[in-house]
VOKETI-677836 format. One record per residue: x, y, z of N, C-alpha, C in turn; residue number from 1. Coordinates in steps of 0.02 Angstrom, whole numbers, plus 50000, padded with zeros to 5 digits. Last residue first. Layout:
# residues N
{{X, Y, Z}, {X, Y, Z}, {X, Y, Z}, NUM},
...
END
This chain:
# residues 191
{{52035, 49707, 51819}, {51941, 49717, 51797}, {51928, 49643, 51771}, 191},
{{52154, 49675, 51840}, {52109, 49738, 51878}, {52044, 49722, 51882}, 190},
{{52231, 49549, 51898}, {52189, 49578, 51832}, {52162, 49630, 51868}, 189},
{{52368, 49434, 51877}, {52312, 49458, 51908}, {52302, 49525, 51854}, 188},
{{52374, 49257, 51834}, {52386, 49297, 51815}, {52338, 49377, 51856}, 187},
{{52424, 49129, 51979}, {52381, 49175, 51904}, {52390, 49228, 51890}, 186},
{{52609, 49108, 51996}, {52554, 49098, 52025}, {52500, 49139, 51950}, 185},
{{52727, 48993, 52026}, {52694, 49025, 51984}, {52629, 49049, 51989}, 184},
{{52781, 48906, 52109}, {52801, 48976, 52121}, {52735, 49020, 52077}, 183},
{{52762, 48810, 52046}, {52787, 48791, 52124}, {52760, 48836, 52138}, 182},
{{52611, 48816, 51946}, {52671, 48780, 51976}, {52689, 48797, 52049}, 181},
{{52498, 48897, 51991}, {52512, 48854, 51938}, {52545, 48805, 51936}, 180},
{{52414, 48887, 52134}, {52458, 48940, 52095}, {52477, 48867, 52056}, 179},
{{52329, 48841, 52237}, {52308, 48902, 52187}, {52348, 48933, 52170}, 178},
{{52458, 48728, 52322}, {52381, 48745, 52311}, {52392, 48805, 52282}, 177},
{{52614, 48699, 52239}, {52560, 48727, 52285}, {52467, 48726, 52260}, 176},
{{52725, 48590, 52194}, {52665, 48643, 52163}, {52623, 48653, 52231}, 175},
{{52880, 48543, 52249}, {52818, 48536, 52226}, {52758, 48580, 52193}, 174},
{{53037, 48559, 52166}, {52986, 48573, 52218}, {52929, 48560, 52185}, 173},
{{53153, 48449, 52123}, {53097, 48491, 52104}, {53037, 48502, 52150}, 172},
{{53291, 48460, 52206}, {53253, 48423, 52164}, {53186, 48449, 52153}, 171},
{{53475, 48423, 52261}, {53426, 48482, 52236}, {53363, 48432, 52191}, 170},
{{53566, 48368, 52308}, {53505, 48352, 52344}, {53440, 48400, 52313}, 169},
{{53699, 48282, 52258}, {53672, 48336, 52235}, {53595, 48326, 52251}, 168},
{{53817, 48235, 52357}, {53772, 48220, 52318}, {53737, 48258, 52319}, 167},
{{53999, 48218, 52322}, {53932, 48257, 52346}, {53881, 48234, 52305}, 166},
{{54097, 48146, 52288}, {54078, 48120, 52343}, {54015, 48145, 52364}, 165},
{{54163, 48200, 52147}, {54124, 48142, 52144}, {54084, 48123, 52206}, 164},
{{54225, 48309, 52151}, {54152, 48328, 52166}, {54122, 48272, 52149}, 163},
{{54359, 48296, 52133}, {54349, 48324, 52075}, {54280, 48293, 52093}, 162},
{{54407, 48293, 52280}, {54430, 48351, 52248}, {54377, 48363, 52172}, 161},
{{54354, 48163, 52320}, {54319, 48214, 52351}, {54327, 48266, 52299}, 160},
{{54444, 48084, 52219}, {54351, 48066, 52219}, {54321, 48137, 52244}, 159},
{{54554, 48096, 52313}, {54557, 48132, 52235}, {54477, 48120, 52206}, 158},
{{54528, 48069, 52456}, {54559, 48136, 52426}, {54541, 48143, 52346}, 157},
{{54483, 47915, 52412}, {54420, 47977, 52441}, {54469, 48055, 52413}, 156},
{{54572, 47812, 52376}, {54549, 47852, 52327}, {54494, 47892, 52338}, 155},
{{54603, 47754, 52527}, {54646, 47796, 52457}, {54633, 47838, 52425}, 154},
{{54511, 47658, 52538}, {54526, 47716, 52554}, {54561, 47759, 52566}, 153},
{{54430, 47543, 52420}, {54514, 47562, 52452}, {54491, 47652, 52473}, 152},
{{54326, 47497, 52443}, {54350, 47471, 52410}, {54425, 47474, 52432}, 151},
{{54228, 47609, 52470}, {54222, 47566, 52503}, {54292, 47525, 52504}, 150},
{{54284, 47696, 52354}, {54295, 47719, 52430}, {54292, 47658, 52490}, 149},
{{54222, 47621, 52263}, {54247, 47648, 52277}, {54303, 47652, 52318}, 148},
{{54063, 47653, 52325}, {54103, 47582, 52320}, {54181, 47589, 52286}, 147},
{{54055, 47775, 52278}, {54065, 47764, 52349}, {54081, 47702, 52346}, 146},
{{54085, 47782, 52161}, {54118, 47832, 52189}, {54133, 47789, 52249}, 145},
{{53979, 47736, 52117}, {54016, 47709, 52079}, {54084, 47733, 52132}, 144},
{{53864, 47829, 52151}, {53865, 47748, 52172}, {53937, 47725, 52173}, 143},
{{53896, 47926, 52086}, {53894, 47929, 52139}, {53889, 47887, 52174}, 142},
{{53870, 47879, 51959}, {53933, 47900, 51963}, {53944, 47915, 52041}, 141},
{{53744, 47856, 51966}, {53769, 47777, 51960}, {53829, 47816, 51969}, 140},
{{53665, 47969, 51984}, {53659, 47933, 52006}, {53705, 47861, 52016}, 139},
{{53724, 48026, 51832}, {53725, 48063, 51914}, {53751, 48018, 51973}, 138},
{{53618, 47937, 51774}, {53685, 47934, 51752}, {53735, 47979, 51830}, 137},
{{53503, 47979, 51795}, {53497, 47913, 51819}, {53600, 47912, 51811}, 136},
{{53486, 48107, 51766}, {53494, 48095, 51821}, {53527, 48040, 51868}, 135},
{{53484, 48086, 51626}, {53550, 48111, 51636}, {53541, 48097, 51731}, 134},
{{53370, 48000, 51586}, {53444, 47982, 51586}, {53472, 47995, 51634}, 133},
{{53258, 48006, 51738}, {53293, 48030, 51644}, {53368, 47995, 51664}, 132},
{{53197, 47925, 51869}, {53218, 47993, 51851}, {53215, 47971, 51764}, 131},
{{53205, 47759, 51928}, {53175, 47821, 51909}, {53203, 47885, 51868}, 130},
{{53340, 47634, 51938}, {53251, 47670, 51940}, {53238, 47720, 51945}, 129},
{{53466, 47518, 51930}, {53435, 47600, 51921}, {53373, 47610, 51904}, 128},
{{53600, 47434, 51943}, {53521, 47435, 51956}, {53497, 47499, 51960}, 127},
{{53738, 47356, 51880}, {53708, 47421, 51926}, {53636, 47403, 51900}, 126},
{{53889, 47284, 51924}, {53835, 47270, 51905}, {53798, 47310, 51938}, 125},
{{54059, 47271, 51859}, {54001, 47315, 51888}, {53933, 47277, 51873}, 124},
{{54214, 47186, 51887}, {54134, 47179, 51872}, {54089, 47220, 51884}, 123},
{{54342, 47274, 51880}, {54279, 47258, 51939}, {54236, 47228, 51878}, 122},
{{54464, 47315, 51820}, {54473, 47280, 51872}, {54403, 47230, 51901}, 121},
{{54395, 47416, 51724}, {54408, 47354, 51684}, {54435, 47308, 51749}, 120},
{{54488, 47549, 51802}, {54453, 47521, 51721}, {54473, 47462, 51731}, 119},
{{54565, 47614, 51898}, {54532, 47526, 51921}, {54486, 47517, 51864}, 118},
{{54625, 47731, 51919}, {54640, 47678, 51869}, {54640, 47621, 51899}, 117},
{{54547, 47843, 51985}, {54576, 47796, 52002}, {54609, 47739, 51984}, 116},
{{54503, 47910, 51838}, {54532, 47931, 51892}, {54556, 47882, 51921}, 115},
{{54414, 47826, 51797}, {54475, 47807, 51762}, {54527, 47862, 51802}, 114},
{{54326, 47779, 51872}, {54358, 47712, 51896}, {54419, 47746, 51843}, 113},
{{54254, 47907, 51864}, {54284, 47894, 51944}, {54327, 47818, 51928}, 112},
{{54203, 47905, 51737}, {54268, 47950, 51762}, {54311, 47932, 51808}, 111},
{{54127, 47826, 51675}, {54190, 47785, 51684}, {54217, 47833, 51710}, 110},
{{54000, 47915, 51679}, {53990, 47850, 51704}, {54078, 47827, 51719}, 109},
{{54060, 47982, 51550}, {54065, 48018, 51628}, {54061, 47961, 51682}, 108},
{{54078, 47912, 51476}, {54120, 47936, 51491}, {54113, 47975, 51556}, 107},
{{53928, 47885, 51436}, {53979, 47842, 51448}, {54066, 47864, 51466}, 106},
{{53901, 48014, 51380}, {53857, 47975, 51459}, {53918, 47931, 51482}, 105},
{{53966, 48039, 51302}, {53986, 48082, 51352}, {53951, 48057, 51392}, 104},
{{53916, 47930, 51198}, {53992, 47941, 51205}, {54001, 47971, 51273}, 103},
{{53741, 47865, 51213}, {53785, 47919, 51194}, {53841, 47943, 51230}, 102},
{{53674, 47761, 51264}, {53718, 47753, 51178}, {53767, 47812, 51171}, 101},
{{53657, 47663, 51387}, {53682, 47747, 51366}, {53734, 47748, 51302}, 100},
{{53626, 47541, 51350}, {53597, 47574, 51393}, {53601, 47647, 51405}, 99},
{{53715, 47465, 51273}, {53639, 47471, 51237}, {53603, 47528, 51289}, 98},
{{53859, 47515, 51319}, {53806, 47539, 51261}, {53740, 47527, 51260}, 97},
{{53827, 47427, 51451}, {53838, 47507, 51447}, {53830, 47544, 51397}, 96},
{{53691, 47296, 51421}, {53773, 47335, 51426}, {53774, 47406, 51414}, 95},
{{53579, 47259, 51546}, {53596, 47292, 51475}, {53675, 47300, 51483}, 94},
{{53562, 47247, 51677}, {53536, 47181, 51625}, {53550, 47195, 51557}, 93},
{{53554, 47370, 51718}, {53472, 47337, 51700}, {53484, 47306, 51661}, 92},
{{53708, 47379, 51685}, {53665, 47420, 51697}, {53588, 47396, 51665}, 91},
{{53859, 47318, 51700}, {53786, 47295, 51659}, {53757, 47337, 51708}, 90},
{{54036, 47270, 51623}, {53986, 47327, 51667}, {53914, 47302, 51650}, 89},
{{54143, 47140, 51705}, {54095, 47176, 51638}, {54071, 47212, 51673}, 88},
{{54275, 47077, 51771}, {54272, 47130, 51718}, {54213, 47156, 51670}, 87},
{{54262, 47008, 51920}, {54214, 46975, 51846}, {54265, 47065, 51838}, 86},
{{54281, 46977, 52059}, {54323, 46934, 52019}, {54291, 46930, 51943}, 85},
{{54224, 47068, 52147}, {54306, 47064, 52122}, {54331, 47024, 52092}, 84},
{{54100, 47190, 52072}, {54146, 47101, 52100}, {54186, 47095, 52068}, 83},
{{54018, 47323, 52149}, {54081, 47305, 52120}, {54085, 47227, 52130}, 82},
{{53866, 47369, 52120}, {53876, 47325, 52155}, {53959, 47296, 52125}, 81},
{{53750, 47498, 52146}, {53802, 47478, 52096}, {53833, 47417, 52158}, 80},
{{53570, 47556, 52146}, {53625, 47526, 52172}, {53677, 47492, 52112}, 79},
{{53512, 47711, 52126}, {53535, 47676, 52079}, {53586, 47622, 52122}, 78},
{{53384, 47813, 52085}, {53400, 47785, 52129}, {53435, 47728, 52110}, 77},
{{53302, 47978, 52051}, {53328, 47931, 52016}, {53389, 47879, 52105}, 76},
{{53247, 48094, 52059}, {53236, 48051, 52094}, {53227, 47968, 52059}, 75},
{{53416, 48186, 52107}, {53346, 48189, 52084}, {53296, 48119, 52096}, 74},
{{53512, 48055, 52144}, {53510, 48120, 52114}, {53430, 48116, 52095}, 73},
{{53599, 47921, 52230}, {53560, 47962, 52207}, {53553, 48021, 52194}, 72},
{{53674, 47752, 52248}, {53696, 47834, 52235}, {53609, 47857, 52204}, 71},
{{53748, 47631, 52353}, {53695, 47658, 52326}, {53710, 47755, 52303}, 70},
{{53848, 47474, 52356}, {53841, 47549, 52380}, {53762, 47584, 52325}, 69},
{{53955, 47332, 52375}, {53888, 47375, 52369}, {53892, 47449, 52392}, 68},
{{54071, 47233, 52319}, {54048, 47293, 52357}, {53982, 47333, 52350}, 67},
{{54056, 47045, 52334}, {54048, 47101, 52287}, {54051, 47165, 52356}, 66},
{{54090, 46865, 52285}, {54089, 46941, 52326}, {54087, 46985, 52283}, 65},
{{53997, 46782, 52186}, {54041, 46797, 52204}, {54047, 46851, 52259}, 64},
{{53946, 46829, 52019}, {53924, 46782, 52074}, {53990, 46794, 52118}, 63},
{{53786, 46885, 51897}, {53862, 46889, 51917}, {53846, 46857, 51980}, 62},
{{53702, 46843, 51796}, {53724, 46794, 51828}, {53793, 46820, 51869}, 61},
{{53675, 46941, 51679}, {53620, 46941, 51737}, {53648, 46898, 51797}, 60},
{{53782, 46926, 51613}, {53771, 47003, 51631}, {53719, 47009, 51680}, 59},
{{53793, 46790, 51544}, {53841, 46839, 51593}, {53847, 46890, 51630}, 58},
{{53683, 46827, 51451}, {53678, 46777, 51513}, {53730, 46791, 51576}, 57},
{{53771, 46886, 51360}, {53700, 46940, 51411}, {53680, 46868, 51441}, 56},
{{53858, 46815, 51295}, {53884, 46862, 51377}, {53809, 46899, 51392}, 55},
{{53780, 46728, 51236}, {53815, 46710, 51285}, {53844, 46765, 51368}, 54},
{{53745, 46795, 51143}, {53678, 46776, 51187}, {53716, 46745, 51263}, 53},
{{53870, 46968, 51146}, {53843, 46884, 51119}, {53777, 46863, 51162}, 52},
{{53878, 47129, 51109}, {53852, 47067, 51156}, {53855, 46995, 51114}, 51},
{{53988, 47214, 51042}, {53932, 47184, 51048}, {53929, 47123, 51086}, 50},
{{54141, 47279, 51154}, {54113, 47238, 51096}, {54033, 47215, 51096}, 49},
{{54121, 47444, 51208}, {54157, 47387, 51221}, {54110, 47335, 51164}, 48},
{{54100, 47585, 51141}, {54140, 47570, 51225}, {54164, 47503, 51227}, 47},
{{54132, 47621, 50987}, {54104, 47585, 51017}, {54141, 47556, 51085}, 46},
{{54136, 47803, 50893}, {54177, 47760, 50942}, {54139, 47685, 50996}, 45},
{{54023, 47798, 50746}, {54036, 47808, 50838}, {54091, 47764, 50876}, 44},
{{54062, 47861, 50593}, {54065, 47799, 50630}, {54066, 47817, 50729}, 43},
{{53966, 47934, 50515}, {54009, 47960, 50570}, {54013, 47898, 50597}, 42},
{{53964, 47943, 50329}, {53936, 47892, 50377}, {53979, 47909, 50451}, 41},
{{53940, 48086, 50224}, {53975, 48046, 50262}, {53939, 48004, 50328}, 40},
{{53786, 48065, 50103}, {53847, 48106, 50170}, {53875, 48069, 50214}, 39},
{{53811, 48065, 49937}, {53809, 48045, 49983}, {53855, 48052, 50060}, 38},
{{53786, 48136, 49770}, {53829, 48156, 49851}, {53803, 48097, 49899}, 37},
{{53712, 48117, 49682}, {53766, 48069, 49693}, {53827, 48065, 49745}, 36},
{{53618, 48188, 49674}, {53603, 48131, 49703}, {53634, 48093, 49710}, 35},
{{53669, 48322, 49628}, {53654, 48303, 49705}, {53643, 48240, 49730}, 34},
{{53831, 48272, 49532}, {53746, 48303, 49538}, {53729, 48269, 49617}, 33},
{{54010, 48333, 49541}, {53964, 48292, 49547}, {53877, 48313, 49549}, 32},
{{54142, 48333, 49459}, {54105, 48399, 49463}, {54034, 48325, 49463}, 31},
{{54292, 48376, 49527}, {54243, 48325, 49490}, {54185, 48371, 49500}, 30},
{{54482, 48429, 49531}, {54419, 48449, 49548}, {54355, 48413, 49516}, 29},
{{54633, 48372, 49604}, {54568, 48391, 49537}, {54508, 48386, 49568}, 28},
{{54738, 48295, 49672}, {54720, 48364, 49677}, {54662, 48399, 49625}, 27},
{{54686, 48134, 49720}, {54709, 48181, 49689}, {54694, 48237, 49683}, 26},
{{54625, 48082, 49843}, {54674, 48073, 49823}, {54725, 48099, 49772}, 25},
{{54511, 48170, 49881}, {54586, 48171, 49952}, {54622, 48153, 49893}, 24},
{{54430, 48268, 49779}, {54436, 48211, 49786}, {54518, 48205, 49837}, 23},
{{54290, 48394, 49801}, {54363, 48377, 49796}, {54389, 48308, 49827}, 22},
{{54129, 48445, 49705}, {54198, 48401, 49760}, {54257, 48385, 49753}, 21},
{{54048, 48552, 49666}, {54100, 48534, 49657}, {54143, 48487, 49719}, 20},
{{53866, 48517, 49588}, {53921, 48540, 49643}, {54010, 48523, 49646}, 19},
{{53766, 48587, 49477}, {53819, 48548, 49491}, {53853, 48561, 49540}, 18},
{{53600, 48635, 49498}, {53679, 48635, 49476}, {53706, 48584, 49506}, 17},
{{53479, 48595, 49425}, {53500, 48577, 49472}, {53572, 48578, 49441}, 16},
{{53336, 48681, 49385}, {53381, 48649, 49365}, {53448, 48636, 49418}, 15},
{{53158, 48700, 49388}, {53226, 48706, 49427}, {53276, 48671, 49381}, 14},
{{53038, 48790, 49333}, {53079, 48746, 49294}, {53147, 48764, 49359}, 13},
{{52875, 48836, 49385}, {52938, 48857, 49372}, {52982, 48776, 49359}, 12},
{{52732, 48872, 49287}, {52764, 48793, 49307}, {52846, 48835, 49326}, 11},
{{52637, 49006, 49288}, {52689, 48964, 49255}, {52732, 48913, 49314}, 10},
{{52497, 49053, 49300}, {52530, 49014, 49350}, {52570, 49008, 49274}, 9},
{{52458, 49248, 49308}, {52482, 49169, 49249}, {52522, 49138, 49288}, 8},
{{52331, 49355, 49319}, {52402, 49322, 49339}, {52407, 49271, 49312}, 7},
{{52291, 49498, 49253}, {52280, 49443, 49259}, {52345, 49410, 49288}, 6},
{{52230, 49655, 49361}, {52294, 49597, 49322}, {52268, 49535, 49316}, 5},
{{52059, 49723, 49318}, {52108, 49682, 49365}, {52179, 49639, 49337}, 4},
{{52062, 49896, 49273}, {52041, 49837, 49244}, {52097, 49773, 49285}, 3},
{{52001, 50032, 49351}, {52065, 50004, 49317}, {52039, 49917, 49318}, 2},
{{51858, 50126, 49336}, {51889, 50070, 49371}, {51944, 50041, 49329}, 1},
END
């Protein structure tokens, strides 16, 4: 019988190279350790200024005439309510940041008023229940559309062309009796 290896824990020893950064203002090269990298901070483009206690009182109290209309997707359900005499957006009492933090929600949400260049004309005030975000977001652009339209009917040709007017009726079928999901059914077996 050959006689068993012994094995030897040794401690491994890292050493930590140096990395090289390059500084914008002068052309030389520094030669920094990892803990002194720190990673860039991505500042986010911010849609409109932080709230005061003042304007989120402003945001539940709109008053005045207004256009109404309702938009849905999936099963998300969202009335928007244009007034013609306020400039803020509020979605559940929230502002459009605290409520969709992220850049392309908020940009899609503003397509139809920046198509029609009525940014910043209306007071919006929207109400939204059910679904996910992205549905609930669907939902208020299709709202947003038809008041709108309500508003001046003008702006249906260029609303229709870039697929703001359809509403997208597709939504998750249900599950059947003795199959998994909608469609899905057990697995079958010989034996």
């Amino acid at each position: 019988m050959a006689p068993a290896k012994k094995t030897t824990n040794k401690p491994k020893t890292t050493t930590k190279k140096p990395t090289v950064k390059k500084v914008a203002t002068d052309n030389t090269e520094k030669v920094v350790h990892h803990e002194e990298i720190k990673k860039a901070v991505v500042k986010r483009e911010i849609f409109d200024n932080p709230l005061t206690k003042a304007d989120k009182k402003d945001l539940k109290s709109f008053k005045g005439k207004y256009i109404e209309s309702v938009g849905r997707r999936k099963t998300s359900i969202a009335r928007i309510r244009f007034y013609l005499n306020d400039n803020c957006f509020a979605i559940n009492d929230k502002s459009l940041n605290e409520y969709f933090p992220l850049k392309n929600m908020q940009e899609r949400l503003i397509f139809p008023l920046r198509l029609t260049d009525t940014f910043n004309k209306f007071g919006i005030s929207v109400k939204v229940i059910g679904g996910g975000f992205n549905s609930q977001a669907e939902a208020i652009v299709l709202g947003i559309s038809r008041c709108l339209i309500k508003f001046n009917k003008d702006f249906r040709p260029v609303l229709k062309q870039n697929g703001l007017l359809t509403r997208d009726a597709r939504i998750v079928e249900r599950k059947k009796y003795g199959l998994h999901k909608a469609r899905r059914a057990p697995q079958w077996r010989k034996r």
